[in-house]
C-alpha positions as CSV (number, residue, x, y, z in Angstrom):
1,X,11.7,20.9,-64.2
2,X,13.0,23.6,-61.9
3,X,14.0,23.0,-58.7
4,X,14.3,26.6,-56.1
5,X,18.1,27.3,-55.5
6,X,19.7,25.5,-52.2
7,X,21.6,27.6,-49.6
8,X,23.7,24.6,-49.2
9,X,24.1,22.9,-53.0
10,X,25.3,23.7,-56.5
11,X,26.5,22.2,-59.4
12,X,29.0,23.7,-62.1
13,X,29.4,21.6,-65.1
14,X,32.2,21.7,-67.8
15,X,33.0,19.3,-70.9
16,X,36.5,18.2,-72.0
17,X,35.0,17.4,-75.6
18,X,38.6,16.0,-76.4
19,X,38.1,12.6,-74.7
20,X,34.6,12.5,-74.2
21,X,34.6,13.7,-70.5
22,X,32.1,15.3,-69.1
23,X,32.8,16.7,-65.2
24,X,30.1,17.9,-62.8
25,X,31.1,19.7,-59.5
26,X,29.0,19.0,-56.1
27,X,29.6,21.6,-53.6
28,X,27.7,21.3,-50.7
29,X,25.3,18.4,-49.0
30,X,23.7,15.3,-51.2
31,X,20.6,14.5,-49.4
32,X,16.9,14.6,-49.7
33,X,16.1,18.0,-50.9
34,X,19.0,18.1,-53.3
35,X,19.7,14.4,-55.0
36,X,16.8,15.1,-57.2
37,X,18.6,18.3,-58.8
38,X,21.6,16.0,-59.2
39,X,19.7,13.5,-61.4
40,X,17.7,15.8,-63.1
41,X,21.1,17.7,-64.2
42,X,23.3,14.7,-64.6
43,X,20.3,13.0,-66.4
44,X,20.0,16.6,-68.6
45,X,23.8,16.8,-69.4
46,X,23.9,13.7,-70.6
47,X,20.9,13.5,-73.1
48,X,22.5,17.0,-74.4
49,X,26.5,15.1,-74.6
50,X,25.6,12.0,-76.3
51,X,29.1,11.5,-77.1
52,X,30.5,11.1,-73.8
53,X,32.7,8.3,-72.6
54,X,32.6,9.2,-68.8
55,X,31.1,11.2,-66.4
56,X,33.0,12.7,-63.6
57,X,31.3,13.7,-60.5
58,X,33.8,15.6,-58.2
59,X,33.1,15.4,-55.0
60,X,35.7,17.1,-53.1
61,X,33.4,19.5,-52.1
62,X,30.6,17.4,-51.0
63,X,29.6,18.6,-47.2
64,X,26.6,15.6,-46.2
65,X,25.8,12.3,-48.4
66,X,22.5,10.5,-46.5
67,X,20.6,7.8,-48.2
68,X,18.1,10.2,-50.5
69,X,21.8,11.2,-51.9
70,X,23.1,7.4,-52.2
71,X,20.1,6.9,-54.0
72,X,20.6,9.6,-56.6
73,X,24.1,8.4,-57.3
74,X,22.8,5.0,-57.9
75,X,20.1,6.6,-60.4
76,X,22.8,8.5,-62.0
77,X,24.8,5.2,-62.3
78,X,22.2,3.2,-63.8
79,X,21.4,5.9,-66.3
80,X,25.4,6.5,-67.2
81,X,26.2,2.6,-67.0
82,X,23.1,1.8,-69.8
83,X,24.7,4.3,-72.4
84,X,27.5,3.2,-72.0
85,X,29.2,5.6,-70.3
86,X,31.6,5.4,-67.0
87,X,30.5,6.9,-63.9
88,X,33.7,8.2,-61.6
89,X,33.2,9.6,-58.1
90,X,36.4,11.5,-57.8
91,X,37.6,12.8,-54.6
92,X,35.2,11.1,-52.4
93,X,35.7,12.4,-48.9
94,X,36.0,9.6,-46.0
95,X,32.0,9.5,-45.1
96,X,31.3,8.6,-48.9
97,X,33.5,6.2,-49.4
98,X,32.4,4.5,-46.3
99,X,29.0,5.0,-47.1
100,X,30.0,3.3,-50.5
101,X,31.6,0.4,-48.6
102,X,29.3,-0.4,-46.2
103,X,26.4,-0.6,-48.2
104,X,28.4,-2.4,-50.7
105,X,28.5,-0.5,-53.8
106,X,31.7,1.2,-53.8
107,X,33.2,-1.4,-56.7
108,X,30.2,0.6,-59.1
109,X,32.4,3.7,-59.0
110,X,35.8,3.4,-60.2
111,X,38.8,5.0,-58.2
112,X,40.3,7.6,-59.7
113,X,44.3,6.6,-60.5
114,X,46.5,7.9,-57.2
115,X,47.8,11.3,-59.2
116,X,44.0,12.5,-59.4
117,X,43.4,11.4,-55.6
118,X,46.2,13.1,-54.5
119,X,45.3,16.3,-55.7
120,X,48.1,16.0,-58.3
121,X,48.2,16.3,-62.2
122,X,48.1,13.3,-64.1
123,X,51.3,12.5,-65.6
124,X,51.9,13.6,-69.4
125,X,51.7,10.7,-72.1
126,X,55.0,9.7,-73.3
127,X,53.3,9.7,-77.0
């Protein structure tokens, strides 16, 4: 499937084969024209990464979120959640997580530890 490029969406993925962590990038607004793209490329990365642990979707750059783009984060979820794999929004900005909360499905996504949402770098092990 090819979907025609969006003035106002893109997706950069990138693999951290190390720990199983796969990280997809949203810039620009989730909605109806776009949350099939992000399905059909979450849904693609992950049949070619069959080894992944957890997805990250960051979302720092995220512009717009309406329901069509709720919905395609829920898709994504139900797709990562039955292999096995964790979902992570990270970096939601304030309209997403209170999208998230009001319609009750933030606890699906888990929080990112404080370092990440800071902006910061996760401390080093102590191994």
């Amino acid at each position: 499937m090819t979907f025609p490029p969006h003035p106002s969406f893109s997706l950069t993925a990138t693999v951290d084969a190390g720990t199983g962590t796969a990280h997809l990038h949203i810039t620009g607004d989730l909605d109806y024209e776009t949350g099939d793209e992000l399905v059909h490329r979450a849904t693609q990365f992950l049949d070619a990464h069959p080894d992944l642990h957890a997805l990250r979707l960051d979302c720092a750059h995220l512009g717009f979120c309406d329901s069509s783009g709720l919905s395609a984060l829920l898709m994504i979820h139900r797709t990562t959640a039955a292999g096995n794999v964790v979902l992570h929004l990270d970096d939601p900005p304030p309209f997403l997580e209170r999208i998230l909360t009001t319609t009750g499905v933030r606890g699906l996504f888990p929080l990112a530890p404080a370092s990440r949402r800071a902006g910061q770098s996760p401390p080093a092990s102590a191994d």
